[in-house]
mmCIF file of the N, C-alpha and C atoms, coordinates in Angstrom:
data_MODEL
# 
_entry.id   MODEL 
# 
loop_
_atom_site.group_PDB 
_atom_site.id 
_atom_site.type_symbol 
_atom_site.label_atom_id 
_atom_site.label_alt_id 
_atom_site.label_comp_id 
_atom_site.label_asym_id 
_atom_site.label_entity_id 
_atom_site.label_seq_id 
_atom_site.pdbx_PDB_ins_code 
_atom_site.Cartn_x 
_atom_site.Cartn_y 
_atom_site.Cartn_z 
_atom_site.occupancy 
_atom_site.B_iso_or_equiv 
_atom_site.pdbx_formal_charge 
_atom_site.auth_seq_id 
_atom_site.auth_comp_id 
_atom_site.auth_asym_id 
_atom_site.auth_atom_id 
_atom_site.pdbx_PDB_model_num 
ATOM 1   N N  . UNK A 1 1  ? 78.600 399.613 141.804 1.00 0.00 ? 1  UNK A N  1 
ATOM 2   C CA . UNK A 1 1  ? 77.925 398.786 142.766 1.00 0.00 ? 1  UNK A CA 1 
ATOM 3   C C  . UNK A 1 1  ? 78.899 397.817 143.421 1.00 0.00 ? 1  UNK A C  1 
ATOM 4   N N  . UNK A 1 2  ? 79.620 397.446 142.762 1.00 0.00 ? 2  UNK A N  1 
ATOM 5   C CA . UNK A 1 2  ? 81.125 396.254 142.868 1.00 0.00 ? 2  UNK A CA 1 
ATOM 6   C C  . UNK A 1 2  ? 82.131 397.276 144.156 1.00 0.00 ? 2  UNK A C  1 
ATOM 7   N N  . UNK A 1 3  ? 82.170 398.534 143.966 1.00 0.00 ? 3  UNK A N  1 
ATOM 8   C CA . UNK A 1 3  ? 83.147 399.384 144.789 1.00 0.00 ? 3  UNK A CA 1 
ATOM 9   C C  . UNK A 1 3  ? 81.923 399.743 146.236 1.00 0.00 ? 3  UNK A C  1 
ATOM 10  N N  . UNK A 1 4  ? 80.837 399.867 145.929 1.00 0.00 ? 4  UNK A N  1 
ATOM 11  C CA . UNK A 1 4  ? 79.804 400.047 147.012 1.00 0.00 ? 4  UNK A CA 1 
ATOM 12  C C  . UNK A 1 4  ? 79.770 398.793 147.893 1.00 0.00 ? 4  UNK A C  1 
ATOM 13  N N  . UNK A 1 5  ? 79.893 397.438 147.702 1.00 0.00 ? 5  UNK A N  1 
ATOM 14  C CA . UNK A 1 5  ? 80.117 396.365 148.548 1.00 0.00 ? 5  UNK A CA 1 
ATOM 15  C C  . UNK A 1 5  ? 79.109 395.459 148.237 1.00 0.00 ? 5  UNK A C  1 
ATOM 16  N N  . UNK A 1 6  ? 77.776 396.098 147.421 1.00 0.00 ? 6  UNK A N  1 
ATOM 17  C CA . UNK A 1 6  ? 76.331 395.789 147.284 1.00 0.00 ? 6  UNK A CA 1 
ATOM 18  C C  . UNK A 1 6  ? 76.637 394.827 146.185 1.00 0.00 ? 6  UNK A C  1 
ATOM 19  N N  . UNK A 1 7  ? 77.544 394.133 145.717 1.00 0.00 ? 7  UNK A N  1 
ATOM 20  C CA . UNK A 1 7  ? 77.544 393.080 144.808 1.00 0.00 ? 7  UNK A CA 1 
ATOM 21  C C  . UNK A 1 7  ? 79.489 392.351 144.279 1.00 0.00 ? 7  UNK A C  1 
ATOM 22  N N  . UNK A 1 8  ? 79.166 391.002 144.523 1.00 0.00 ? 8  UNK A N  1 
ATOM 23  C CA . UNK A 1 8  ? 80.742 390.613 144.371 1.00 0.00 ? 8  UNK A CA 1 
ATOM 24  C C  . UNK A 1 8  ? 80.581 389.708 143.453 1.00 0.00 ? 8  UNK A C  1 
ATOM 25  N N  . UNK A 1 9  ? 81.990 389.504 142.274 1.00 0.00 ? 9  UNK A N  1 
ATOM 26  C CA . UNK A 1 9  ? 82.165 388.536 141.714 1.00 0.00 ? 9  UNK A CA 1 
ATOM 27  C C  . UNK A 1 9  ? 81.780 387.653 142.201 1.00 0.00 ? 9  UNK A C  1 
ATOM 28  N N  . UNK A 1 10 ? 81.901 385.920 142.181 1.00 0.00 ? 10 UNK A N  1 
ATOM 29  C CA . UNK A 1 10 ? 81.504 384.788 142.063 1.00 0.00 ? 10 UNK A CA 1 
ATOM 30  C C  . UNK A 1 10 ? 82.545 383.827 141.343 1.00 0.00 ? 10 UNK A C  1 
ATOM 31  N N  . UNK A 1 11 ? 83.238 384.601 140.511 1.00 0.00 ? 11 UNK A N  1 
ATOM 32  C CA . UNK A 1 11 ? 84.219 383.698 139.438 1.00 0.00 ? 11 UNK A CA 1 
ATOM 33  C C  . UNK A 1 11 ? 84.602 384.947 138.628 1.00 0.00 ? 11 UNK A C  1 
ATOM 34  N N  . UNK A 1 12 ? 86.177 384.751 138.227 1.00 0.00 ? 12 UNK A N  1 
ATOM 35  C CA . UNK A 1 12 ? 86.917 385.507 137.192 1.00 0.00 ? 12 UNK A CA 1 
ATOM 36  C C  . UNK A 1 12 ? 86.852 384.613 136.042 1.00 0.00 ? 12 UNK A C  1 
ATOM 37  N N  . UNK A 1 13 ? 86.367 385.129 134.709 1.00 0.00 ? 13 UNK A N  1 
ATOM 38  C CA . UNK A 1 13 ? 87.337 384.205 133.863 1.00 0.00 ? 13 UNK A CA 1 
ATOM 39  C C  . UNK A 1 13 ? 88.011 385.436 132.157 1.00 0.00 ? 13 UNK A C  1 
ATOM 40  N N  . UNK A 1 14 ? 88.602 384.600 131.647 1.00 0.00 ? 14 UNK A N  1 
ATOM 41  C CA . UNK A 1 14 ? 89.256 385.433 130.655 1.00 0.00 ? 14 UNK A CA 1 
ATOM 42  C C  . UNK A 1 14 ? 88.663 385.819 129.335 1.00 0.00 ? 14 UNK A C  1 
ATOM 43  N N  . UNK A 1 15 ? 88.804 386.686 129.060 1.00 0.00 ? 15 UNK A N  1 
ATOM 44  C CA . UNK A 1 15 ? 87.968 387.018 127.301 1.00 0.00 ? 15 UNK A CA 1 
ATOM 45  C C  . UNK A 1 15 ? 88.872 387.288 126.344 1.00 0.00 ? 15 UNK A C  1 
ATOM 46  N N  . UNK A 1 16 ? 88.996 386.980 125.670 1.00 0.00 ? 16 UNK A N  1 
ATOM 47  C CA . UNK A 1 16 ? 89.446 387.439 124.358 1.00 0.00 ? 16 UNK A CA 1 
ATOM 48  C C  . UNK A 1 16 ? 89.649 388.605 123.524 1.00 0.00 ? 16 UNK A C  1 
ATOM 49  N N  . UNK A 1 17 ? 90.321 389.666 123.199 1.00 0.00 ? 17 UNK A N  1 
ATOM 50  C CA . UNK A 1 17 ? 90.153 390.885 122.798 1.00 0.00 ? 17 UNK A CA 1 
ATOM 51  C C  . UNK A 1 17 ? 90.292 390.730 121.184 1.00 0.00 ? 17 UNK A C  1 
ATOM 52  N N  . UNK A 1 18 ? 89.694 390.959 120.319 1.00 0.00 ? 18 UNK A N  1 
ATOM 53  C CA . UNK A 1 18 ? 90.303 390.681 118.511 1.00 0.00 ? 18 UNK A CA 1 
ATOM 54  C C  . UNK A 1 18 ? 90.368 389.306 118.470 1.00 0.00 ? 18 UNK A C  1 
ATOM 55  N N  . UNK A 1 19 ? 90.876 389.119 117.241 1.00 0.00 ? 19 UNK A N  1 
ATOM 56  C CA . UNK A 1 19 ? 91.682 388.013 116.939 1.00 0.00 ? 19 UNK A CA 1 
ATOM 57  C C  . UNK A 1 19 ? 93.151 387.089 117.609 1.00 0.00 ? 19 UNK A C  1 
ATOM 58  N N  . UNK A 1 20 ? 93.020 388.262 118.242 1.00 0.00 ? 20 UNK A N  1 
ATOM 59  C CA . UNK A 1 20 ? 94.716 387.748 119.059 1.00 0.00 ? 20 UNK A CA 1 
ATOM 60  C C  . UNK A 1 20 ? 94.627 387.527 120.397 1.00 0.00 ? 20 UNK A C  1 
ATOM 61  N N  . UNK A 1 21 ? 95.448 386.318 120.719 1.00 0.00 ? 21 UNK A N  1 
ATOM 62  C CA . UNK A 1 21 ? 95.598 385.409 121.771 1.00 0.00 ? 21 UNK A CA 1 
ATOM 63  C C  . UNK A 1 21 ? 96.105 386.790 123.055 1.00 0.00 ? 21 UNK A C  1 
ATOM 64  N N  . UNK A 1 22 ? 96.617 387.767 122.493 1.00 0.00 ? 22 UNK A N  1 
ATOM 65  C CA . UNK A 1 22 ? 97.739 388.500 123.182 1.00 0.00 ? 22 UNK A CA 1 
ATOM 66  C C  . UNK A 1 22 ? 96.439 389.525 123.788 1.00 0.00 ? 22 UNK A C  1 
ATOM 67  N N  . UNK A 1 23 ? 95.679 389.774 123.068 1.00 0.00 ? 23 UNK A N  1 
ATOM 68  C CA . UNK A 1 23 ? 94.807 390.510 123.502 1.00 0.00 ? 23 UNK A CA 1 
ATOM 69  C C  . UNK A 1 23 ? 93.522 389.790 124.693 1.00 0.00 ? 23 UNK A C  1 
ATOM 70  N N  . UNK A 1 24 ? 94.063 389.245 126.266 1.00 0.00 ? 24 UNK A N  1 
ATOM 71  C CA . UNK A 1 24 ? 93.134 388.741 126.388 1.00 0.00 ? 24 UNK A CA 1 
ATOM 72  C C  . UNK A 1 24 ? 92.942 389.667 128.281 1.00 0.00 ? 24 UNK A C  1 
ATOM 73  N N  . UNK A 1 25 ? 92.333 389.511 128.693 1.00 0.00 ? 25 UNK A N  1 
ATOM 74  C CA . UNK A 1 25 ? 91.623 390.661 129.868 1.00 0.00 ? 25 UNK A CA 1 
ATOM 75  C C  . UNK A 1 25 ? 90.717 389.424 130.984 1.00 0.00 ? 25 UNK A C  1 
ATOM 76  N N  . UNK A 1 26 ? 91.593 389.847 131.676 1.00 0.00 ? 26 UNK A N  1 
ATOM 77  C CA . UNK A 1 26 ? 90.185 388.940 133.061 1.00 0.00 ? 26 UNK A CA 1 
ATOM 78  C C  . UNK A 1 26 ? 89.126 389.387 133.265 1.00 0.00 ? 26 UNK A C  1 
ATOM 79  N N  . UNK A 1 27 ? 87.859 388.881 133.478 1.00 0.00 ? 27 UNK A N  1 
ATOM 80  C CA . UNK A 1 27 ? 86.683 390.011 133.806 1.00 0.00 ? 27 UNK A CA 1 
ATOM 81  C C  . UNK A 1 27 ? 86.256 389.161 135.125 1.00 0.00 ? 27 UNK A C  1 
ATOM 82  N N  . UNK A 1 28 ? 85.467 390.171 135.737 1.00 0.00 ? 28 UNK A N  1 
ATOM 83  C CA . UNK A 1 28 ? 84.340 389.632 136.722 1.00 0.00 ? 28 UNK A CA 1 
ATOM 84  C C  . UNK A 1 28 ? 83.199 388.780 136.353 1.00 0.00 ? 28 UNK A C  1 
ATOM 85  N N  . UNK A 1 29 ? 82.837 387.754 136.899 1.00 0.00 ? 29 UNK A N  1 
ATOM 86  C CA . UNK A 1 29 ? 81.193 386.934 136.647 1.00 0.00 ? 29 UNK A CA 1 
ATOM 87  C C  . UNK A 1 29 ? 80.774 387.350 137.813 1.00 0.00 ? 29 UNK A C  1 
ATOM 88  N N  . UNK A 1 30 ? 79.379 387.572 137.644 1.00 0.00 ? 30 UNK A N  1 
ATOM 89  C CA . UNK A 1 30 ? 78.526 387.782 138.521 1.00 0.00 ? 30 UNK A CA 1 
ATOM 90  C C  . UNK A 1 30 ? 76.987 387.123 139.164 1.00 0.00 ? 30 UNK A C  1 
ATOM 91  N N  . UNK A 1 31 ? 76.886 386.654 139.903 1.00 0.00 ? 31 UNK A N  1 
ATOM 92  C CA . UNK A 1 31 ? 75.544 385.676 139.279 1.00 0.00 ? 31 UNK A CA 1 
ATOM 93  C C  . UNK A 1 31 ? 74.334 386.850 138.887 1.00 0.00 ? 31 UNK A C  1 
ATOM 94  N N  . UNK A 1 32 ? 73.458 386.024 138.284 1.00 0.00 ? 32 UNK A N  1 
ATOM 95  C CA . UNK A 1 32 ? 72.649 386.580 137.348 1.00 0.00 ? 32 UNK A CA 1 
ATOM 96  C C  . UNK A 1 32 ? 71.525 387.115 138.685 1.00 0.00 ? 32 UNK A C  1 
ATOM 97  N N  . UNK A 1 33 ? 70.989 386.181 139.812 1.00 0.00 ? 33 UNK A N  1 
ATOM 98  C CA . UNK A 1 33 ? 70.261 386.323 141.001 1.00 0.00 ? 33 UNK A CA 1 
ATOM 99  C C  . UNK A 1 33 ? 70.871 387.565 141.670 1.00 0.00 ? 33 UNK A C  1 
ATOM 100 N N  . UNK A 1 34 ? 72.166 387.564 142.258 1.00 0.00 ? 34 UNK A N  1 
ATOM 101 C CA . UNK A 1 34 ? 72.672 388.425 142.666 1.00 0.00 ? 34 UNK A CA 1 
ATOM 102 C C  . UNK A 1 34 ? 72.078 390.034 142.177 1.00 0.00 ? 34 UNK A C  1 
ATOM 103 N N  . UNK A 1 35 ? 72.502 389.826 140.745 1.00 0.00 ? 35 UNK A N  1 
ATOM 104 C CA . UNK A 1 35 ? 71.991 391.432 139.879 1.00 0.00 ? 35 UNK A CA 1 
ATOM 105 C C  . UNK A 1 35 ? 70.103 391.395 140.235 1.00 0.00 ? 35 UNK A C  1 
ATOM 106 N N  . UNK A 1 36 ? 69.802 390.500 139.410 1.00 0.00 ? 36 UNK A N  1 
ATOM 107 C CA . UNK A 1 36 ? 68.600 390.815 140.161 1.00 0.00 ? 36 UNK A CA 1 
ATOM 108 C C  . UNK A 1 36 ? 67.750 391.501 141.460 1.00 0.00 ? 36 UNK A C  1 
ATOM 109 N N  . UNK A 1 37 ? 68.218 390.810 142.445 1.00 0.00 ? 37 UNK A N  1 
ATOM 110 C CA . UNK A 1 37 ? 68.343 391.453 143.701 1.00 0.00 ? 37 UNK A CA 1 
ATOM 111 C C  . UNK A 1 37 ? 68.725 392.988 144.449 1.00 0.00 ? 37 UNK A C  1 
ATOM 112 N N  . UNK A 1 38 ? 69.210 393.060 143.283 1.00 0.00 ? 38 UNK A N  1 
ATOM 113 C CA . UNK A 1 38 ? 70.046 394.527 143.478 1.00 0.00 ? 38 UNK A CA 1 
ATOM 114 C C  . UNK A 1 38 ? 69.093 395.619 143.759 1.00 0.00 ? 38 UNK A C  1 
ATOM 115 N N  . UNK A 1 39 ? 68.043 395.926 142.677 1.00 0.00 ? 39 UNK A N  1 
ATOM 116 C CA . UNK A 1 39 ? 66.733 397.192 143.239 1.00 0.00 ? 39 UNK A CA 1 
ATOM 117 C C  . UNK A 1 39 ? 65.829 396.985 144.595 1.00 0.00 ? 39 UNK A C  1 
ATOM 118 N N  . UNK A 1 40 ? 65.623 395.814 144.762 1.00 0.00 ? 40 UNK A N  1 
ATOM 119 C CA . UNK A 1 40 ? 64.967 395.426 145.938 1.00 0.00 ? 40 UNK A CA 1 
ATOM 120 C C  . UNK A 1 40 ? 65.893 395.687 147.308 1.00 0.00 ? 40 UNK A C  1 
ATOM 121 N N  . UNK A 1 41 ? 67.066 394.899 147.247 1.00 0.00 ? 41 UNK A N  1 
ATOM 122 C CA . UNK A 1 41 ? 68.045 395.420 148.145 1.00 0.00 ? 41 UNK A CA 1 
ATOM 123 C C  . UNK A 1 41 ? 68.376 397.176 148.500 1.00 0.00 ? 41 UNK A C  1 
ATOM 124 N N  . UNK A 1 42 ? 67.811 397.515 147.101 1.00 0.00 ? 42 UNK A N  1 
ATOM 125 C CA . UNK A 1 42 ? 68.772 399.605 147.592 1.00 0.00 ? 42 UNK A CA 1 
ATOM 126 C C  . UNK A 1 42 ? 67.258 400.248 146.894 1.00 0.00 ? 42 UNK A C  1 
ATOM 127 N N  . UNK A 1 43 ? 66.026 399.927 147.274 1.00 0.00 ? 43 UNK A N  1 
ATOM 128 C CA . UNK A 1 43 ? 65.031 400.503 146.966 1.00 0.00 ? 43 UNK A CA 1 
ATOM 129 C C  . UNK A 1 43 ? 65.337 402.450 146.860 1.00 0.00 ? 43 UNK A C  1 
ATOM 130 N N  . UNK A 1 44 ? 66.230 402.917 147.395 1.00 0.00 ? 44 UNK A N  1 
ATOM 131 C CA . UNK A 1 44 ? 66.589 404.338 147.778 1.00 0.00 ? 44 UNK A CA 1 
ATOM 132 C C  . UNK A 1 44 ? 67.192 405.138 146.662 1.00 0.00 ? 44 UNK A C  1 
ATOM 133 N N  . UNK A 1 45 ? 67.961 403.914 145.302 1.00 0.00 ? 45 UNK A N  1 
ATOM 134 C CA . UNK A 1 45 ? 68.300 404.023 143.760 1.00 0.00 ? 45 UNK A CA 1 
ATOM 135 C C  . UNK A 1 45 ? 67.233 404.575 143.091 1.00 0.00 ? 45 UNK A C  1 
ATOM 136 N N  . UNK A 1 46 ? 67.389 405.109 141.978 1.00 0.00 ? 46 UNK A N  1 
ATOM 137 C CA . UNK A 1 46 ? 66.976 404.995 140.941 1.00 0.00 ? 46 UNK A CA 1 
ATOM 138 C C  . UNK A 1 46 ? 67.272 404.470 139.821 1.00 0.00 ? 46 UNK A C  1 
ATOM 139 N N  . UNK A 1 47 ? 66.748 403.405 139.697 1.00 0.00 ? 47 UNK A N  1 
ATOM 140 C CA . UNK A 1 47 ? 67.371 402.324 138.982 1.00 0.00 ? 47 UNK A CA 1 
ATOM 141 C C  . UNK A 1 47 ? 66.934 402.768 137.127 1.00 0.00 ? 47 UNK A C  1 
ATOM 142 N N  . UNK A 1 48 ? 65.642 403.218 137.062 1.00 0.00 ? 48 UNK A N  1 
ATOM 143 C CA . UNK A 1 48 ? 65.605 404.007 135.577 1.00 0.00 ? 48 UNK A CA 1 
ATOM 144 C C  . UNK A 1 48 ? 66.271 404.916 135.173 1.00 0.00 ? 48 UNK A C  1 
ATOM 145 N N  . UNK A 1 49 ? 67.111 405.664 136.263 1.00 0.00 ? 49 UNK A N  1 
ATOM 146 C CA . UNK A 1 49 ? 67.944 406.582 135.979 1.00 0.00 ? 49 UNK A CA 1 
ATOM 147 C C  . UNK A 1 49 ? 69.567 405.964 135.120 1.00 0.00 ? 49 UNK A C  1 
ATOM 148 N N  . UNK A 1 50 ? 69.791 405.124 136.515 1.00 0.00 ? 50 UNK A N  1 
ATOM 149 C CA . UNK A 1 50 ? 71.113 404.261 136.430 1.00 0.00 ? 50 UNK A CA 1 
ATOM 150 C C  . UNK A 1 50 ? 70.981 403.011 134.816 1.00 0.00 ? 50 UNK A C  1 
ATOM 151 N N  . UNK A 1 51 ? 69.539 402.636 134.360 1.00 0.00 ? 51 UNK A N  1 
ATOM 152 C CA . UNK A 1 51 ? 69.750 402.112 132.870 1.00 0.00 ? 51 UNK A CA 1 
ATOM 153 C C  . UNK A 1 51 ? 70.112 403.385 131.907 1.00 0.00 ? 51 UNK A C  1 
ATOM 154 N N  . UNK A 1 52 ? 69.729 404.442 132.078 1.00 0.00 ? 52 UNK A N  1 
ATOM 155 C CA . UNK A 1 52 ? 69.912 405.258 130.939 1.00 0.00 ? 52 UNK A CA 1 
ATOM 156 C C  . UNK A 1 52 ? 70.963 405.899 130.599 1.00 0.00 ? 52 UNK A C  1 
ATOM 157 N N  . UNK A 1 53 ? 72.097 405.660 131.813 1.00 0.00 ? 53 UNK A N  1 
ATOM 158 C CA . UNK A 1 53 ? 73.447 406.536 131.626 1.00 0.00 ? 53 UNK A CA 1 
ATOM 159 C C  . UNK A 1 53 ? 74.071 405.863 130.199 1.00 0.00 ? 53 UNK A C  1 
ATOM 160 N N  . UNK A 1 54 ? 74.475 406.781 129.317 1.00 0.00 ? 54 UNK A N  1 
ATOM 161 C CA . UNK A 1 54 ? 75.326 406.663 128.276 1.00 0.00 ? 54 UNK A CA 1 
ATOM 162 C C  . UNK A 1 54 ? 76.893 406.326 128.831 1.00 0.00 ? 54 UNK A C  1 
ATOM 163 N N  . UNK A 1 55 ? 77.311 404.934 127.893 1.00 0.00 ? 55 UNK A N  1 
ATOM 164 C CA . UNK A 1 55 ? 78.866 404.955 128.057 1.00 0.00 ? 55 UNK A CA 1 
ATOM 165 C C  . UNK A 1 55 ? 79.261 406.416 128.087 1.00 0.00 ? 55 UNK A C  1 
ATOM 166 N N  . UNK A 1 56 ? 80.233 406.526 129.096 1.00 0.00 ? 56 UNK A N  1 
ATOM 167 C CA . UNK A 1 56 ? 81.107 407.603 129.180 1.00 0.00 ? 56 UNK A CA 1 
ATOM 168 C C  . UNK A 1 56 ? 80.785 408.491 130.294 1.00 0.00 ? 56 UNK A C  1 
ATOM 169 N N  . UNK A 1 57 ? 79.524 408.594 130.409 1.00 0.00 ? 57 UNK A N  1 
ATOM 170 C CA . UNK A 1 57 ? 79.276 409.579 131.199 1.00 0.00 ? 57 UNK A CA 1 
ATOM 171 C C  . UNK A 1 57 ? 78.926 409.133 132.995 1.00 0.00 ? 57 UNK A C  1 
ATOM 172 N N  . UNK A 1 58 ? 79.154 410.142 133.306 1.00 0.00 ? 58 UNK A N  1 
ATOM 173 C CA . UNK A 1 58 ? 79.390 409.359 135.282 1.00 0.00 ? 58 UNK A CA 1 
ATOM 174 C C  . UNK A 1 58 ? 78.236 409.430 135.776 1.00 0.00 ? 58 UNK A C  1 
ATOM 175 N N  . UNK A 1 59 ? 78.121 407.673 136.827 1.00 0.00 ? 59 UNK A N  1 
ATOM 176 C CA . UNK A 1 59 ? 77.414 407.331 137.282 1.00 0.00 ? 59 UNK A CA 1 
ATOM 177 C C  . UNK A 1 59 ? 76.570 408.309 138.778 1.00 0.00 ? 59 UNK A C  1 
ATOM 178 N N  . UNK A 1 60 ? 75.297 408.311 138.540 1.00 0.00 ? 60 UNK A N  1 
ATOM 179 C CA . UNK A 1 60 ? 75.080 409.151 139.644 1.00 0.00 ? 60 UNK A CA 1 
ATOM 180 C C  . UNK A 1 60 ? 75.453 408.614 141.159 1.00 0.00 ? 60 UNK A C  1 
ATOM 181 N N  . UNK A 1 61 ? 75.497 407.067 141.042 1.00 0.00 ? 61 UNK A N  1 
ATOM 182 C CA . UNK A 1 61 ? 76.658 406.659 142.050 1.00 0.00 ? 61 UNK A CA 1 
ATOM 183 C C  . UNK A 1 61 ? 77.590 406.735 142.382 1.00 0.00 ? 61 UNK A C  1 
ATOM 184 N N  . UNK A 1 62 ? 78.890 407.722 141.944 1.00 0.00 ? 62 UNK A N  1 
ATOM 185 C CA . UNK A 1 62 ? 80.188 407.445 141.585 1.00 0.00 ? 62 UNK A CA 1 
ATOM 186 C C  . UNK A 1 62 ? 80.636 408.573 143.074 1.00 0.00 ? 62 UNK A C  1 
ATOM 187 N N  . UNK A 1 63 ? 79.823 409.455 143.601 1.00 0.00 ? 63 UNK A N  1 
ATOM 188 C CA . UNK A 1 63 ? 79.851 410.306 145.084 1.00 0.00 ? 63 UNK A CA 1 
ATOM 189 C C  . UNK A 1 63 ? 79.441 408.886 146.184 1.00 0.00 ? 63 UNK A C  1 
ATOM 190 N N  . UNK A 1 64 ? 78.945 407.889 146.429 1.00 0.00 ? 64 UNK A N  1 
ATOM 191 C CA . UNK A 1 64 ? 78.683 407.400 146.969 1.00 0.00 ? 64 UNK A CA 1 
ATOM 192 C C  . UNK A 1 64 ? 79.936 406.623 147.771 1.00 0.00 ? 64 UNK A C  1 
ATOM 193 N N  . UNK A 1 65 ? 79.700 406.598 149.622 1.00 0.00 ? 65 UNK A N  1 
ATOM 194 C CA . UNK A 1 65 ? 80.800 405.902 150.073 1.00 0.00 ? 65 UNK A CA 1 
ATOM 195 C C  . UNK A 1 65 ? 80.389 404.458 149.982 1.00 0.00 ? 65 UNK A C  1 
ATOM 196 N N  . UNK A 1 66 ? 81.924 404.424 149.436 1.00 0.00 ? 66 UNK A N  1 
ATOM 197 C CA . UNK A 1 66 ? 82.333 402.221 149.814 1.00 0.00 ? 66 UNK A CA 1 
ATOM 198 C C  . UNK A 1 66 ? 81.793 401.746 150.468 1.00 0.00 ? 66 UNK A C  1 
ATOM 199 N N  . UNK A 1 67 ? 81.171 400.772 150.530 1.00 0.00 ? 67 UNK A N  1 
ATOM 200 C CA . UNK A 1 67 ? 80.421 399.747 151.382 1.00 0.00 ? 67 UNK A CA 1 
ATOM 201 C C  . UNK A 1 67 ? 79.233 400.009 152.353 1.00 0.00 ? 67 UNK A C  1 
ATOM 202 N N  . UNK A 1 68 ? 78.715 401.560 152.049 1.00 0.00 ? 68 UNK A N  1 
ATOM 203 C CA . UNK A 1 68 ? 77.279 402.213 151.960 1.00 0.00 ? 68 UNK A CA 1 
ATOM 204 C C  . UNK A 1 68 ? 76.363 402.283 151.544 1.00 0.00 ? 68 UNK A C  1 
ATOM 205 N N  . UNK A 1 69 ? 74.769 402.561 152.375 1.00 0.00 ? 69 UNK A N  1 
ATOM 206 C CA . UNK A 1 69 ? 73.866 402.221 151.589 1.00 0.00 ? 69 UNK A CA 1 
ATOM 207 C C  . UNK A 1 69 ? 73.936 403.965 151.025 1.00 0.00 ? 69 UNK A C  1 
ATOM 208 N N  . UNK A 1 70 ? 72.982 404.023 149.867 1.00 0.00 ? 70 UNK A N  1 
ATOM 209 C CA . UNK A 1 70 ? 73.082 405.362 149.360 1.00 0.00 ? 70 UNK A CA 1 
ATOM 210 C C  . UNK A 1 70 ? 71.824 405.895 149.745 1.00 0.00 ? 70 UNK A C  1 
ATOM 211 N N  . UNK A 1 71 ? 71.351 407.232 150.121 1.00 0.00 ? 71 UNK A N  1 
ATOM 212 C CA . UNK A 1 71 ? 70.174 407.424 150.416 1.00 0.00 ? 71 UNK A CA 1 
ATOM 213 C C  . UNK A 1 71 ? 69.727 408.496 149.992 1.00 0.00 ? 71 UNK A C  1 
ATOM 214 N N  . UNK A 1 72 ? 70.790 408.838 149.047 1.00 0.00 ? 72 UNK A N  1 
ATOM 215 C CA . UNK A 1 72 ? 70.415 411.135 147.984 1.00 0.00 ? 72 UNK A CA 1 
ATOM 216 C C  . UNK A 1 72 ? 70.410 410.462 146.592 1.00 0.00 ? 72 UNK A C  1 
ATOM 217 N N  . UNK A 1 73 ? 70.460 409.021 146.353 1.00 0.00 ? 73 UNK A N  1 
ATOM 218 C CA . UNK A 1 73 ? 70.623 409.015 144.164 1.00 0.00 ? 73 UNK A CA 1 
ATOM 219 C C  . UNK A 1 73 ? 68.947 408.746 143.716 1.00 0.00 ? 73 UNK A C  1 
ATOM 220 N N  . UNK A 1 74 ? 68.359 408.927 144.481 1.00 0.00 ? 74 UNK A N  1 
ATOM 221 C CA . UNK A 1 74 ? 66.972 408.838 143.402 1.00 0.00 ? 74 UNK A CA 1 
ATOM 222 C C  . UNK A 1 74 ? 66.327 410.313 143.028 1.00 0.00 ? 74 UNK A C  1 
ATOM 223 N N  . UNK A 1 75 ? 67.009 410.128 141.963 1.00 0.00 ? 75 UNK A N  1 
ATOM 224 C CA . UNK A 1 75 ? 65.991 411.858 141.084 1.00 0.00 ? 75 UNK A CA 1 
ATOM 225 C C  . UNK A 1 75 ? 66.924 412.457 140.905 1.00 0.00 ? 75 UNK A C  1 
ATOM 226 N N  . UNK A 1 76 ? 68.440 412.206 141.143 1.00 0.00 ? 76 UNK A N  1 
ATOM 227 C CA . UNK A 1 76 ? 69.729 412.717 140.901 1.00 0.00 ? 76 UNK A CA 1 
ATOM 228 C C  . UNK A 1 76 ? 70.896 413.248 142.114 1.00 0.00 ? 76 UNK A C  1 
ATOM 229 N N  . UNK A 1 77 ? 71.974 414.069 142.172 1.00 0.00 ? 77 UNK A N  1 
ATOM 230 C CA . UNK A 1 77 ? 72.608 413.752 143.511 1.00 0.00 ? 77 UNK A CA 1 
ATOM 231 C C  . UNK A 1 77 ? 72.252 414.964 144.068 1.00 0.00 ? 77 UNK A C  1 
ATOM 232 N N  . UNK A 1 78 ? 72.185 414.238 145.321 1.00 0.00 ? 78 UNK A N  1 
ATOM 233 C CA . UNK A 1 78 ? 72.016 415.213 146.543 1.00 0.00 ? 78 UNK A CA 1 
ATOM 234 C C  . UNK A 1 78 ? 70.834 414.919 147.038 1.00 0.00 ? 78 UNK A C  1 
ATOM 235 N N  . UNK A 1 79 ? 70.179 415.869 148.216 1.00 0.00 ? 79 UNK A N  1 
ATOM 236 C CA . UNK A 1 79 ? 69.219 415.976 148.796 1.00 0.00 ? 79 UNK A CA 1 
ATOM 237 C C  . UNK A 1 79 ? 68.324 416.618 148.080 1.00 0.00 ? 79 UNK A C  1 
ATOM 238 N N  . UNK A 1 80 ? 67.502 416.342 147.690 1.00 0.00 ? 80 UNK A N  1 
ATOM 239 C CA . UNK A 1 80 ? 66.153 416.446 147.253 1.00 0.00 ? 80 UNK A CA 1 
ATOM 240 C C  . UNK A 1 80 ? 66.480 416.340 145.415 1.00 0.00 ? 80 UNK A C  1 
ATOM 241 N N  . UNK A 1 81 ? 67.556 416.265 145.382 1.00 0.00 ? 81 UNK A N  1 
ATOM 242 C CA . UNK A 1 81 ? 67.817 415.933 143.673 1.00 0.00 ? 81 UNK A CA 1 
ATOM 243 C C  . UNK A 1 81 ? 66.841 415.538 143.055 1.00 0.00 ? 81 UNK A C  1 
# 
């Protein structure tokens, strides 16, 4: 959604990986309203689809162009998916 244009950080800050200082990673913040907003904004999603993806496996968004609305991901990809 971040590569689609449909939602931007707000603030970076740093996390911690383990126990060690060495292990630490910037992440994105996002406001919490922002996410919210998100199904109402792209009514054309399937947003029960997009909670159920298992780590690892690819998003039915991941064909979608940059800074586009999407209008084939509800029910899976493509036209009439």
């Amino acid at each position: 959604m971040r590569r689609l244009g449909w939602i931007a950080p707000v603030a970076f800050g740093r996390v911690r990986l383990g126990t060690s200082g060495a292990g630490t990673v910037t992440v994105p913040r996002f406001a919490a309203g922002h996410i919210d907003e998100l199904p109402a904004a792209h009514p054309d999603v399937d947003w029960e689809q997009l909670r159920t993806i298992r780590a690892g496996r690819p998003s039915p968004l991941r064909g979608a162009p940059s800074g586009q609305r999407v209008g084939s991901v509800r029910g899976g990809m493509g036209p009439g998916g």
